[in-house]
C-alpha positions in Angstrom: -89.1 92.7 25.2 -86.2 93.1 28.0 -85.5 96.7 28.0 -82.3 98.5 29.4 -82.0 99.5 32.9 -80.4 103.2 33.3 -78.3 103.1 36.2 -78.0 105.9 38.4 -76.6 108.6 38.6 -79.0 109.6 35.5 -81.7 112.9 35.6 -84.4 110.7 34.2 -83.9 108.7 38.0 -84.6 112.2 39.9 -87.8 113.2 38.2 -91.1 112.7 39.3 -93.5 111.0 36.9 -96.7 111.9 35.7 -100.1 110.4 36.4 -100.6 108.6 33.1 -104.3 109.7 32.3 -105.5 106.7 30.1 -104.8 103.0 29.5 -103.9 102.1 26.4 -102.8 98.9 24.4 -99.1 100.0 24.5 -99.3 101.0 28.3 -100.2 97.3 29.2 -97.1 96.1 27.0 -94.7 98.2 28.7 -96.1 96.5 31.7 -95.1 93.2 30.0 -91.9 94.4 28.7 -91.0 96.0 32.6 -92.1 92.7 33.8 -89.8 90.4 31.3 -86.9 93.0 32.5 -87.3 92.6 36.4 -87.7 88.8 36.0 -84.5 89.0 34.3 -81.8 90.8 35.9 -82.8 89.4 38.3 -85.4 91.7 40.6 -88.8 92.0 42.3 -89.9 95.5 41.5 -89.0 97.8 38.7 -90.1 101.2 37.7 -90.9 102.9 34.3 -88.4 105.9 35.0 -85.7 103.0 35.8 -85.9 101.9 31.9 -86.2 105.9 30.8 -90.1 105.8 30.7 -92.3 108.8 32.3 -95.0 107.6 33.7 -96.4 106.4 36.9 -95.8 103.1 36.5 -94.3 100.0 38.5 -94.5 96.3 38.5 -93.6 93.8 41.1 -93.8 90.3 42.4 -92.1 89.2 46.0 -93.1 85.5 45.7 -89.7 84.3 47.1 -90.5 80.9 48.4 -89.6 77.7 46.1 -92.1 76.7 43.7 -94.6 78.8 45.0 -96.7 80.7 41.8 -95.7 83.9 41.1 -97.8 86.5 41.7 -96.9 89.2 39.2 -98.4 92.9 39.6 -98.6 95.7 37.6 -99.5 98.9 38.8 -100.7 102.4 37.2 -101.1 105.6 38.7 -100.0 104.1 42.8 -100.4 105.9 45.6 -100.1 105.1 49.5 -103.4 105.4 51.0 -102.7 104.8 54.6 -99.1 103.4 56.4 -98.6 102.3 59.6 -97.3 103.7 62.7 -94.9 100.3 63.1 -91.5 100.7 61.5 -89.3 97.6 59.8 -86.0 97.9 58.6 -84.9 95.5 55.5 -81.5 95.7 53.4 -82.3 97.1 50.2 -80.9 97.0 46.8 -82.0 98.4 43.3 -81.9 97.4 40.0 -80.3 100.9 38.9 -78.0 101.0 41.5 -76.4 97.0 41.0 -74.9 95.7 43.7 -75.1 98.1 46.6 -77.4 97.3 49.6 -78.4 99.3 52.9 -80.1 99.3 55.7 -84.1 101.3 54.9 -86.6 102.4 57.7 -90.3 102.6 56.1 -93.5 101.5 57.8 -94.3 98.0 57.8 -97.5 97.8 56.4 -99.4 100.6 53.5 -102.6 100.4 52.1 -102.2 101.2 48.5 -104.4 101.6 45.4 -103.9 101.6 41.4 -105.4 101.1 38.6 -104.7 97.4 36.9 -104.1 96.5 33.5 -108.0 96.2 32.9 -108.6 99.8 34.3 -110.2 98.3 37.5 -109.0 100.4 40.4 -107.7 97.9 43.0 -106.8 98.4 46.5 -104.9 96.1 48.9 -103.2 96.2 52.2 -99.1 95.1 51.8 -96.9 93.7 55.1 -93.1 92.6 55.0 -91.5 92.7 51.8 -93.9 93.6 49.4 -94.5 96.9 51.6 -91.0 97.5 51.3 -91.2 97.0 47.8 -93.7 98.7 46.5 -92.7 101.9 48.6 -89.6 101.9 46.7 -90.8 101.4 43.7 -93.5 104.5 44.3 -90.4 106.3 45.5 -89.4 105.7 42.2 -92.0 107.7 40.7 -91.6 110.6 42.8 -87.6 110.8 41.8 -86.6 109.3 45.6 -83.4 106.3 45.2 -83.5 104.3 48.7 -80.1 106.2 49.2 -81.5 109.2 49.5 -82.2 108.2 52.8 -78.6 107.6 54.0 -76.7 109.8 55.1 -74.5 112.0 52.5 -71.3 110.4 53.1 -72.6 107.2 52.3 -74.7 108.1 49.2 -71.6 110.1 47.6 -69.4 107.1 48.2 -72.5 105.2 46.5 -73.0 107.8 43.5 -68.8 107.8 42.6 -69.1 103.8 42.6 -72.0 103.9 40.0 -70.1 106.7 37.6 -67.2 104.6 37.9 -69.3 101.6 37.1 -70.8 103.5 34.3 -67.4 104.8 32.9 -66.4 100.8 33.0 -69.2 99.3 31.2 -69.0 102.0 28.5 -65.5 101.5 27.8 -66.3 98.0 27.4 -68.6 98.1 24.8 -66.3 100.3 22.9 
């Protein structure tokens, strides 16, 4: 089931999210439903706090290249294990921040481990844009948007843009 997207600027966005402490059947269908939702806005990573949920929970897949298989992933509980020293910049968006992109500095490569849908703990080393990715998405969990790491001009002009965007869409569905 596609499920809204709350668009920031929205508290739920700023929070950090708790460890969620067991699998259960309705955990793994969020997973599904978060996936159907990124698939379709379109996107390759979505959090559970960007559809209102609180829990440490993201899913992503980066497979970019034509008719490649997609590789979708679902994570619980992720956490950066180790990062790299190298640096790469890439031009970010966000699915709750629509059409706005900038310029990120993380590290290029992080070792990160989870829990999958089965409750195996997994662990795997990311490069290029799935790095990126999933450090946003975990930002995600910890209340960080990837303009909070531009400087404040920028991110105000950003933040009026999505209350005016807000205001818009509500009066349109009125």
């Amino acid at each position: 089931m596609k499920r809204p997207i709350l668009i920031h600027p929205d508290p739920r966005l700023k929070k950090v999210a708790p460890q969620i402490p067991d699998l259960s059947d309705d955990l793994r269908v969020l997973a599904d439903d978060m996936l159907e939702t990124m698939y379709a806005a379109p996107g390759i990573g979505l959090a559970a706090p960007q559809i209102g949920v609180d829990a440490r929970l993201i899913v992503l897949d980066c497979v970019k290249e034509e008719g490649a298989a997609p590789r979708p992933l679902a994570m619980f509980n992720p956490e950066i294990v180790a990062k790299s020293d190298e640096i790469s910049t890439y031009e970010e968006g966000c699915l709750s921040i629509p059409e706005i992109y900038a310029d990120v500095e993380r590290p290029a490569e992080v070792t990160v481990r989870w829990i999958d849908r089965n409750g195996a703990e997994k662990q795997e080393d990311f490069a290029g844009l799935w790095a990126t990715c999933v450090q946003h998405e975990i930002d995600h969990l910890n209340g960080v948007l990837f303009i909070d790491y531009l400087k404040p001009l920028r991110r105000q002009l950003i933040t009026r843009k999505m209350v005016k965007l807000k205001k818009d869409r509500a009066r349109e569905k009125a």
